[in-house]
N, C-alpha and C positions, 0 to 999 in steps of 0.2 A: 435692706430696710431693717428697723429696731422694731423687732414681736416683742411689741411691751404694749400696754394700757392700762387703764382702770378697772378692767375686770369686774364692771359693775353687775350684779346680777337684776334678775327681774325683781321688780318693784311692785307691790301692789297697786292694780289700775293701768297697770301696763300693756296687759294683752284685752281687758277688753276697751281700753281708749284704743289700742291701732286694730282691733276686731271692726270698730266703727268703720274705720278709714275703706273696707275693703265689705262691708255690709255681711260678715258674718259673727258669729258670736267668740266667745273665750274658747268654748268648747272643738271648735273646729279649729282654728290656732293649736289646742293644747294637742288633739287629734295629731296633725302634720308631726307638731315637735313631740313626740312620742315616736313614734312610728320611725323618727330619721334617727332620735339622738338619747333618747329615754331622758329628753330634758333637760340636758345637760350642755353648755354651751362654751363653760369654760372645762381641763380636763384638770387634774392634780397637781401637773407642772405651772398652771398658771396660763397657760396658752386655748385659743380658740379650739373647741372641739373640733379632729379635721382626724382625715384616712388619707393618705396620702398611696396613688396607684401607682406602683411600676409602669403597668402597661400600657398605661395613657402615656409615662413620662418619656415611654421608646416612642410613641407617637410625634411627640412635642419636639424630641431634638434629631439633631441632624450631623452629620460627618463624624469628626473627632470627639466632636462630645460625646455621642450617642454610643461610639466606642467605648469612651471612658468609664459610663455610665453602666455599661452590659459588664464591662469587668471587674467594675466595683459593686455590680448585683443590687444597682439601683434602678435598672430598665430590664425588663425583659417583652417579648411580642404578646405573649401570651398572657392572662390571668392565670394564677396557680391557686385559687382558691381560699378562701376563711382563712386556713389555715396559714398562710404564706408572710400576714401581716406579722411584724414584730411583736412580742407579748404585752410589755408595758409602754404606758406615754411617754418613759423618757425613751426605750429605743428608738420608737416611732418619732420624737421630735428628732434624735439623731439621726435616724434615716432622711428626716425630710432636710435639717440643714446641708447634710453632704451633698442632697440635690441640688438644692438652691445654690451651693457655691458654685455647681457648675453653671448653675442657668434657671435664677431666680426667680423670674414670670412664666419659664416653664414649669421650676417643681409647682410654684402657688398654683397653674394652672390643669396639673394632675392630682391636685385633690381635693376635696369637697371641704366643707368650710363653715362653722357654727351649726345654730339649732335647728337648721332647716337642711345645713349639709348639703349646697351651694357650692357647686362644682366653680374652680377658678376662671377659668374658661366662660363661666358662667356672666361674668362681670356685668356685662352692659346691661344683659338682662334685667339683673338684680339692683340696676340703677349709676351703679358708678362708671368713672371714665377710664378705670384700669383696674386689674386685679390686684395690684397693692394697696389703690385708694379700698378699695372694698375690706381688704382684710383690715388696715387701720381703722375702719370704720367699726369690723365684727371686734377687734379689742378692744375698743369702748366701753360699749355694753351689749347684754343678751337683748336687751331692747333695738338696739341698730341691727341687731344680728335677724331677727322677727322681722325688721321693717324691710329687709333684703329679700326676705322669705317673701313677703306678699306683694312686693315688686315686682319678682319673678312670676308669682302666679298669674299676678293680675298682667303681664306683660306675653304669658302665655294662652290667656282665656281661660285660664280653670279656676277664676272666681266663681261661676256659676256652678262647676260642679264640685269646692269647696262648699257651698251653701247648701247643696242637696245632700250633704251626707246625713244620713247613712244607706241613701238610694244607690244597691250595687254596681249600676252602671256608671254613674256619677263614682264613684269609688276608684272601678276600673278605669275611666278614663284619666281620671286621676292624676293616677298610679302610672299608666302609660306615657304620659307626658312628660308627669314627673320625673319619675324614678325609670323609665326607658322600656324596651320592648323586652326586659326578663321578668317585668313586675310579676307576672303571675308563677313564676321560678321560687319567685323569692317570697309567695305570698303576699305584697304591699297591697292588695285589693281586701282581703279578709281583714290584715293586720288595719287598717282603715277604717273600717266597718265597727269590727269590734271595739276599737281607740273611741270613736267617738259614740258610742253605746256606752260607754263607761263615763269619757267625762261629760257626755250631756245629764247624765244620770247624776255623777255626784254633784256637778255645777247647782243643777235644779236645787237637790236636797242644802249643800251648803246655802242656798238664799234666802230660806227660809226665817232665819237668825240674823242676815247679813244686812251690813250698813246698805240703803238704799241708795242707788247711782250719782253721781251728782247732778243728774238730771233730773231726777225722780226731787230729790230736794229741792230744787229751784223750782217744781213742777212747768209752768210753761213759758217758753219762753214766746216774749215780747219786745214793740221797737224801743229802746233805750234799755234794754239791758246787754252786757256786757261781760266778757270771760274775766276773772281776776285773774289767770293764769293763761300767758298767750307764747307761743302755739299750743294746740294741744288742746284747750278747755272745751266745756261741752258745745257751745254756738259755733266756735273754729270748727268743732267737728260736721255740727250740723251743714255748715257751708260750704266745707269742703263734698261730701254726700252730694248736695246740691248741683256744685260743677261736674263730680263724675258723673251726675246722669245728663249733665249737656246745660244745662241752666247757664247765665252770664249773669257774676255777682263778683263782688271784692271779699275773700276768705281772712279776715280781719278783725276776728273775733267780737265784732260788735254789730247787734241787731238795730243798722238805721234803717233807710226808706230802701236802700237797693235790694236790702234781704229782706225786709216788708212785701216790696214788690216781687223778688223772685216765690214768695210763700203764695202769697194773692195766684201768681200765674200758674204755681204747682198745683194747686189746692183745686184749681179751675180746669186743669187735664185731669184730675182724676175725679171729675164732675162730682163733687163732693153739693152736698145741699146746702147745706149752710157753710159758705164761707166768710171763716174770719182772718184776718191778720197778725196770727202766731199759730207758736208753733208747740203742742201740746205733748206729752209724750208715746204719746198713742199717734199723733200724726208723726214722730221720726219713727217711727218703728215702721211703719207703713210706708213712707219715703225711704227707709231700706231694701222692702221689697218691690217697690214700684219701676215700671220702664222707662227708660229713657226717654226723655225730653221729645215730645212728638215734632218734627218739622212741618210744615204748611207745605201742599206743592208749589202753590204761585211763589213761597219764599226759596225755594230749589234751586225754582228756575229764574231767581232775578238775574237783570242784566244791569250795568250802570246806568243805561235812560230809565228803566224802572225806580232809581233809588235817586235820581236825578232831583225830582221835588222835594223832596225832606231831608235828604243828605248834603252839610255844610263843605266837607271831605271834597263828594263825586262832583259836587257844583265848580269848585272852583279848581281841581284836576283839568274838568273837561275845559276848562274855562283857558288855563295855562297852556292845554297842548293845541286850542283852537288859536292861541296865539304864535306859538310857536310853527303852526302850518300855515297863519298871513307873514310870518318872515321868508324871504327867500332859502334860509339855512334850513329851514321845519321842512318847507316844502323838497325840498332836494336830499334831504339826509330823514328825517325824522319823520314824516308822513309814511315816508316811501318802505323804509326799515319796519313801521309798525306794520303796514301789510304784506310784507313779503316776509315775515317774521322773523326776521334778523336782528332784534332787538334782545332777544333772548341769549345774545352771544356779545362778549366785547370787541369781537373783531369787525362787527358790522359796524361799529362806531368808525374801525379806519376806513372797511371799503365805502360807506357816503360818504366820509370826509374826502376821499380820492373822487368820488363819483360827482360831488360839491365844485369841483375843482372849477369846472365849466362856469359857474357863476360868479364868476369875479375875474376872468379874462379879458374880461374889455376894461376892467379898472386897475388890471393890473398893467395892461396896454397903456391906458389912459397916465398910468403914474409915470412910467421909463420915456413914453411920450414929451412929458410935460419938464423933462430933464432930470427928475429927481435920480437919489443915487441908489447904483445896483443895492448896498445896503437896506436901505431904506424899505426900496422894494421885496427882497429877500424878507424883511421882517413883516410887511403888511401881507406877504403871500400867507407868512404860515401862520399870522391873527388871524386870518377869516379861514385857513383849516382847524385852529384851534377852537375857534365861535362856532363851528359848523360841528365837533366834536363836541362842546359845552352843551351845544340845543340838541341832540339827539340824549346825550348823556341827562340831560333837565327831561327831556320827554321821555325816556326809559322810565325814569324815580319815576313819573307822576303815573305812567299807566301802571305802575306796580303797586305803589300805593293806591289806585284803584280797583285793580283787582284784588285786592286784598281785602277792602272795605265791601265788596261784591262777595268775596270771599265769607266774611265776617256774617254778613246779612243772610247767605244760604246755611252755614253753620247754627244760624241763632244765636251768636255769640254775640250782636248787638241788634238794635231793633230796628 
């Protein structure tokens, strides 16, 4: 791949728009990317801040490479310490190319990577579908590089003890997850602690003087108003907030009646007394720290007859597959498959169509009977295996697409 991009750096309103996204502040964001990279996400050469590990990289390869690799002193089993790395960024990108030419998803995946320093290996975690999608991604900007960061946290649970800092144990565990079981070797539990004692402290004092949010300028939001800047603007952000704590709403940067209503339904778990229909800046601040969207039991534990009266969907599912069980094919392949659960496999589609067979014997008698020709008969045998495969394959979708709506209704994800 070409290590090239824009190398855009962070932008003012950068970290605390994606702080929103993960319900902590700048100060905890700035915390992590101190602690990994002293902030720095591109290096001198122009390339994503990265450490590229020998030791991992004897891990990653195998035979002849792994050979070539130990004789060109670009693998070894062991860590050899601080000291071991190359001095400057240019020999360190040379070290890493030499890797890469033998086995380019292995060197990306022996070393860590941007401002969060994002092990390659790390990839899915951090969101993308490969570790080269992801470092294209950190070339970008330090802004894609952040959003990888909180992917990963949030994709490991250590949102919650991001937010407690500077509560040591919140620190430590961290640290532990993070950064692995030598954090406290390495110090990452104090270096944590202190980091964000420092930028909560100057963040405060800088706000004093500072442009107020653009939330705070819009003061509150209401239905018809709207982001001029979409993704990203302040309502996208409020909405998206809203789904991660479980709510069902369209993230479309505009306040109609779905986000009216999801406001009304929040507003109303956190037994607020007076409720209104917006959204003030005092109430996102508090929908930051609020839990998750409460479930109902009776809504747990519906079943499709429970959603049978008000759902459009489960009515006419049940409707298709009670018809598919007055066909002889329902009855002999599709009835039978749904309770023995072999629907959940596409080979149960052939054995009813095999098990089907029985039902069209006397009309396949009746045809060879009546003189018509072996062709003839050959092709009406395998229509009614095929119709017998179509009605089980119709009654799979529909029970799926009902469980799904069954599905939907226990999540809360629709009403």
């Amino acid at each position: 791949m070409i290590y090239d991009g824009s190398e855009t750096r962070l932008q003012p309103g950068d970290l605390p728009r994606l702080a929103t996204t993960i319900g902590c502040t700048e100060a905890h964001l700035r915390t992590v990317i101190e602690v990994e990279t002293s902030g720095k996400g591109f290096d001198s050469q122009r390339h994503v801040s990265f450490l590229f590990e020998p030791h991992i990289f004897y891990r990653n390869l195998k035979g002849a490479q792994l050979q070539e690799a130990i004789q060109k002193g670009l693998a070894y089993k062991f860590w050899k310490g601080p000291g071991s790395y190359p001095k400057t960024p240019q020999l360190r990108w040379q070290q890493f190319q030499e890797a890469a030419a033998l086995n380019e998803t292995a060197a990306i995946c022996s070393a860590s990577w941007g401002l969060g320093q994002i092990m390659g290996s790390e990839f899915a975690e951090a969101g993308y579908p490969s570790p080269q999608a992801m470092l294209v991604a950190f070339y970008k900007s330090e802004a894609e590089q952040v959003q990888g960061m909180i992917n990963l946290i949030r994709h490991r649970g250590l949102d919650a003890d991001l937010r407690n800092f500077p509560d040591m144990t919140a620190c430590r565990h961290f640290a532990l997850k993070y950064n692995g079981a030598a954090y406290e070797k390495n110090n990452y539990h104090n270096k944590l602690h202190d980091a964000y004692v420092r930028w909560s402290a100057r963040l405060k004092t800088a706000k004093v003087n500072a442009v107020p949010p653009e939330h705070d300028k819009d003061s509150t939001f209401r239905i018809g108003d709207h982001d001029e800047v979409y993704p990203n603007g302040p309502i996208w952000r409020m909405q998206q907030l809203f789904k991660d704590k479980g709510y069902s709403l369209l993230v479309d940067g505009k306040f109609g009646p779905g986000t009216r209503a999801t406001v009304l339904a929040w507003k109303g778990n956190q037994n607020m007394e007076n409720i209104t229909p917006d959204m003030s800046p005092a109430d996102v601040a508090l929908l930051i720290k609020s839990d998750p969207m409460p479930v109902a039991a009776e809504r747990a534990a519906a079943t499709a007859d429970d959603l049978k009266p008000t759902s459009v969907i489960v009515q006419k599912t049940s409707l298709g597959k009670k018809l598919l069980g007055w066909t002889g094919l329902g009855l002999g392949g599709a009835q039978a498959a749904d309770s023995s659960g072999l629907l959940d496999t596409t080979q149960s589609y052939v054995d009813k169509a095999t098990q089907a067979k029985g039902i069209v014997v006397s009309t396949r008698e009746l045809v060879v009977d009546s003189g018509v020709s072996e062709v003839l008969h050959l092709i009406l045998a395998w229509k009614f295996e095929i119709l017998v495969v179509i009605a089980i394959a119709g009654f799979f979708i529909m029970n799926q697409i009902q469980k799904r709506r069954v599905e939907m209704h226990r999540n809360a994800e629709v009403a």
